[in-house]
C-alpha positions in Angstrom: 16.7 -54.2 2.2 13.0 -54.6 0.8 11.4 -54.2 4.0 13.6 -50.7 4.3 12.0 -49.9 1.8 8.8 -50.4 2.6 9.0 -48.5 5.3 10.0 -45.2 4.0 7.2 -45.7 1.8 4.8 -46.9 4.3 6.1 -43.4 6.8 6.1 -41.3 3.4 2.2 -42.0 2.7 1.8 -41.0 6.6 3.1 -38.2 6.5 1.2 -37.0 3.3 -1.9 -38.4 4.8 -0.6 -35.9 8.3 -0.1 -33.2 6.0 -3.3 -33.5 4.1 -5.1 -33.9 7.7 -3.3 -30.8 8.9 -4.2 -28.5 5.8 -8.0 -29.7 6.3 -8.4 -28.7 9.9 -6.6 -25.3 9.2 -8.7 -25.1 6.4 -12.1 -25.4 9.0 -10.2 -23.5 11.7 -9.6 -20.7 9.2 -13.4 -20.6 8.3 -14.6 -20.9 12.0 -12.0 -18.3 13.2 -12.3 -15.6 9.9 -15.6 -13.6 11.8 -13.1 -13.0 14.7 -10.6 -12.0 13.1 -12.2 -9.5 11.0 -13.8 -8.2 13.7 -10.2 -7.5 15.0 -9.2 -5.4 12.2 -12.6 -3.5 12.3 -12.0 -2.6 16.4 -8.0 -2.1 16.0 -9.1 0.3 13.2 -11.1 2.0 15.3 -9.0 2.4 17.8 -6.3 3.9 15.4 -8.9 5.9 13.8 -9.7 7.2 17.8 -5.7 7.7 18.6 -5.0 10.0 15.7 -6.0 13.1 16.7 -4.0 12.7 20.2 -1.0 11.0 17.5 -0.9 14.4 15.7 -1.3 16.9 19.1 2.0 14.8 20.6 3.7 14.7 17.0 3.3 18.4 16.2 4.3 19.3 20.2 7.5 16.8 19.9 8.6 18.6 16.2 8.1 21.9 18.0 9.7 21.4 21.0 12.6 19.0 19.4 12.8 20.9 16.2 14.2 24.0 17.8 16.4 22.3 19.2 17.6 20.7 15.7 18.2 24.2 14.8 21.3 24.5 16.4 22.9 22.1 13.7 22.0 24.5 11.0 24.6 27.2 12.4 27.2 26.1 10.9 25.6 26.3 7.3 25.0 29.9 8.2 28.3 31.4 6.2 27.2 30.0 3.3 23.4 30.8 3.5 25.4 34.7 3.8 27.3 34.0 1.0 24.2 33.0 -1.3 21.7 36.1 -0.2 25.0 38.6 -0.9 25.3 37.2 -4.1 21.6 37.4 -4.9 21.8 40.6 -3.5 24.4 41.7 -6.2 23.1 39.8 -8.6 19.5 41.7 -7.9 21.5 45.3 -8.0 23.0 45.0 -11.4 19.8 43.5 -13.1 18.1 47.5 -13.3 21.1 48.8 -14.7 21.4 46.4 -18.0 20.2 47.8 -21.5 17.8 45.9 -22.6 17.6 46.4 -26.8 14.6 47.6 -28.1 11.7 45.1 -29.3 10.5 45.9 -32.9 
């Protein structure tokens, strides 16, 4: 039973001494490898900063050419889009022909 124990404690200390060996050489591989990978961001932001103007020419062509066709689902809103401008239209007609009372 003793010597059980001994040996989770013995394969517990190695694996914190793995652990601490692993954080140590990510540590140095994160300080080696940080100039590369900045210089990464820098040339992937370039090369977003390059494919936006040809992201905004094939974005406004696809809304034109695929928003016209989108308009076809607004038809059927169309009665009520009547209804609305009639009623403004009333509503416009009788506004001139109110009395407004006289301001002191």
């Amino acid at each position: 039973m003793l010597e059980l124990i001994g040996a989770g404690f013995v394969l517990v200390i190695a694996l914190i001494l793995i652990g601490l060996a692993w954080a140590a050489l990510s540590a140095v591989f994160w300080v080696v490898l940080l100039p590369f990978k900045l210089l990464g961001l820098v040339f992937r932001g370039l090369a977003a900063l390059f494919a936006l103007p040809f992201l905004l020419v094939f974005g406004l062509a696809g809304a034109l050419l695929f928003g016209a066709g989108a308009l076809i689902f607004l038809l059927p809103l169309l009665p009520f889009v009547l209804v609305v401008l009639g009623a403004a239209l009333l509503v416009r007609r009788n506004r001139g022909t109110r009395t407004t009372p006289a301001t002191p």
